[in-house]
C-alpha positions as CSV (number, residue, x, y, z in Angstrom):
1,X,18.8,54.6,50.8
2,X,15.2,54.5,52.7
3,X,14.7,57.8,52.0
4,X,15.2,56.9,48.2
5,X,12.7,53.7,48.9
6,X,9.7,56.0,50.2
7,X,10.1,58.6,47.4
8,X,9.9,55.9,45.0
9,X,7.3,54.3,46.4
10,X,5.0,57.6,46.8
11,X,5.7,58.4,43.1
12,X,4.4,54.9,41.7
13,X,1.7,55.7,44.1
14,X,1.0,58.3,41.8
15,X,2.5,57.0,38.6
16,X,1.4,52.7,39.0
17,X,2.6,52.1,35.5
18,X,6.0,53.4,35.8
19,X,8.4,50.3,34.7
20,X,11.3,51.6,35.5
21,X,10.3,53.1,39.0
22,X,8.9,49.7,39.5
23,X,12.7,48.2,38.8
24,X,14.5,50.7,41.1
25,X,12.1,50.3,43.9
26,X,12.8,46.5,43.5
27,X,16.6,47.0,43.2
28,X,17.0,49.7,46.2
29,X,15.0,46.8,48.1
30,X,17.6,44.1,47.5
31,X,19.9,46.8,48.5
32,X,18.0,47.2,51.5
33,X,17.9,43.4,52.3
34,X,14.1,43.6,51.8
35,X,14.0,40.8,49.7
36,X,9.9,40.2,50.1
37,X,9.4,43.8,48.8
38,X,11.6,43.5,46.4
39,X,9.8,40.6,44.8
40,X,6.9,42.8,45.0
41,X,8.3,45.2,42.9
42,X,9.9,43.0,40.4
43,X,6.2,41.4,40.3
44,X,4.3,44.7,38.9
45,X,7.1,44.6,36.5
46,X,6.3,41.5,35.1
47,X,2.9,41.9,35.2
48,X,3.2,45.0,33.3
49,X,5.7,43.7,30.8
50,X,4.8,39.9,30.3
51,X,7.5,39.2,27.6
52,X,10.3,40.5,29.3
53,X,12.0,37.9,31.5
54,X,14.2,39.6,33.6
55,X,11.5,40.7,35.6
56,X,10.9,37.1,37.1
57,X,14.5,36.1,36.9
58,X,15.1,39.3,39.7
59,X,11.9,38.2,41.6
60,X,13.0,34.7,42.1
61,X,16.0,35.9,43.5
62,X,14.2,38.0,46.0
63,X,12.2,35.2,47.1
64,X,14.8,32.9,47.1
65,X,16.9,35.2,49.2
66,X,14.1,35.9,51.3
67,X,13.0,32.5,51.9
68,X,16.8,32.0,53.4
69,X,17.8,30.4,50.0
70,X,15.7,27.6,50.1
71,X,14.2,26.6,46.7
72,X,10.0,27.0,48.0
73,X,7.7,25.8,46.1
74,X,7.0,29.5,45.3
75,X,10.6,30.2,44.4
76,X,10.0,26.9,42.0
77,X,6.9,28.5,39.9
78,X,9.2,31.2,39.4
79,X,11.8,29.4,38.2
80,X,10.0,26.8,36.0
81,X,8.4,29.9,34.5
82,X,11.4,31.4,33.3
83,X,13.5,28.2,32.2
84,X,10.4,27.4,30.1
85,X,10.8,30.4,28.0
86,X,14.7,30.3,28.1
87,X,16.4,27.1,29.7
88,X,19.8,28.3,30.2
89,X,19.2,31.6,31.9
90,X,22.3,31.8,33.8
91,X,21.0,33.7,36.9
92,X,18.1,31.3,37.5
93,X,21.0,28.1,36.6
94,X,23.0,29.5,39.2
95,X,20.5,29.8,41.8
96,X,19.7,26.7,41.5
97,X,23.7,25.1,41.5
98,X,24.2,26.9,44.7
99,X,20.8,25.1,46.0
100,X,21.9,22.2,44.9
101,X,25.2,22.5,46.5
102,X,24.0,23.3,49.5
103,X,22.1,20.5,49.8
104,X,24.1,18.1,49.1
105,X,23.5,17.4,45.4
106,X,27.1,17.6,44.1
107,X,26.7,15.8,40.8
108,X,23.6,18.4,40.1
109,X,25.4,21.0,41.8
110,X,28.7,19.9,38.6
111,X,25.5,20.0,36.0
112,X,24.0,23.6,36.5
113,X,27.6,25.0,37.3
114,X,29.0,23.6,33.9
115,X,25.7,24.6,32.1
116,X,26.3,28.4,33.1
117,X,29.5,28.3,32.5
118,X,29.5,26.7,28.4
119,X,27.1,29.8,28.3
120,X,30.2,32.0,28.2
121,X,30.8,34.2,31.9
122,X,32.7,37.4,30.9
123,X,33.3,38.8,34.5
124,X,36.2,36.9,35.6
125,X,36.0,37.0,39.7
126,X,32.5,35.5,38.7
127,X,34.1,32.9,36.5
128,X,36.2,31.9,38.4
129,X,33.8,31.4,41.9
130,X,31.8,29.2,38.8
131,X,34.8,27.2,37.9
132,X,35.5,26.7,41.5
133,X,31.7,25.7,42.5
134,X,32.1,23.1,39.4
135,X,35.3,21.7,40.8
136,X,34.5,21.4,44.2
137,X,31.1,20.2,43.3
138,X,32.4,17.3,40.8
139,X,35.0,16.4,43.7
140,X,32.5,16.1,46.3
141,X,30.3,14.3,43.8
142,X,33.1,11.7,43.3
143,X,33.7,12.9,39.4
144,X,36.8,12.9,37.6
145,X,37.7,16.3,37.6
146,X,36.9,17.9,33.8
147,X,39.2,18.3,31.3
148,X,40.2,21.5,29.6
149,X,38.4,25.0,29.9
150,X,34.9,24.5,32.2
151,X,33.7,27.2,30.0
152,X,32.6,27.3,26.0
153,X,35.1,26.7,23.6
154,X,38.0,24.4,22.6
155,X,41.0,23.7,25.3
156,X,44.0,26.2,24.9
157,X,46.1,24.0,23.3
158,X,43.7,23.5,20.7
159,X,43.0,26.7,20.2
160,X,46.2,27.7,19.0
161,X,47.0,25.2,16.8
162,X,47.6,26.3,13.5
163,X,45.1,24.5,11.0
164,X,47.7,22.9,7.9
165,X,44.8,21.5,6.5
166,X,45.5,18.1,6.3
167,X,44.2,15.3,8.4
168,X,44.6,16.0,12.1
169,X,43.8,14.4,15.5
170,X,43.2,16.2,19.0
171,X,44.4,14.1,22.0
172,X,43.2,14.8,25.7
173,X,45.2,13.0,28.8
174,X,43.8,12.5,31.7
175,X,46.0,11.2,34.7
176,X,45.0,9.1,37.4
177,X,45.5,10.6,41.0
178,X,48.4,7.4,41.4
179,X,50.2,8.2,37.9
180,X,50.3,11.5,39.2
């Protein structure tokens, strides 16, 4: 995988403006665990193709993985920049549960977990880490746990139901930890 690295970077030596040469360098870099010249990469993307978001959404997950997943104050341009233009970008919403998890910040930790997830996660071993970040972050938060589906859409019982049409009422219980 270096050997793919220096041929990349010797063609956009040649060929600077080559976006997608740009994107592979960065991506074979996060495969290498050279996060910092990953970011570099994923920079001359974004520079090159302003609107696109992506480009800073990969780069602030190189820095934040190269800054040993601390949220920097560089890490945080990046990620302001990119909630500005879309404010429930997942990746970036993710990032930032896991930072908040880590330090300590469970009921912010519970917020961005249940944000990505009312986004909708198809991939279900990543759902299901999500669901269990959420949990474990509203437990160690001291929240009652949530009720029904963490993720977009009404509660499985509920969404079964067959609509008669007439008037109709949906009912949640919730037991206490002692009725339990």
């Amino acid at each position: 995988m270096g050997d793919l690295e220096g041929r990349l970077a010797a063609r956009l030596a040649r060929s600077p403006d080559d976006l997608d040469g740009w994107f592979l360098l960065g991506r074979t870099r996060m495969q290498l665990e050279n996060f910092e010249g990953a970011a570099v990469a994923f920079a001359e993307v974004a520079a090159r193709a302003p609107a696109v978001i992506g480009p800073r959404v990969y780069q602030a997950q190189a820095l934040y993985l190269a800054d040993e997943r601390v949220v920097t104050p560089r890490v945080r341009a990046l990620i302001d920049a990119v909630l500005t233009r879309e404010p429930e970008q997942s990746t970036i919403l993710e990032l930032l549960a896991m930072d908040a998890f880590q330090n300590r910040r469970f009921e912010d930790a519970a917020d961005y977990f249940r944000r990505v997830l009312a986004g909708g996660v198809e991939d279900a071993p990543r759902r299901a880490f999500l669901e269990d970040g959420l949990a474990r972050s509203r437990e160690l938060a001291g929240l009652p746990a949530a009720v029904g589906p963490t993720s977009a859409g009404p509660p499985p019982m509920l969404a079964s139901t067959p609509d008669t049409g007439g008037p109709s009422i949906d009912v949640a219980v919730v037991l206490s930890a002692a009725a339990r």
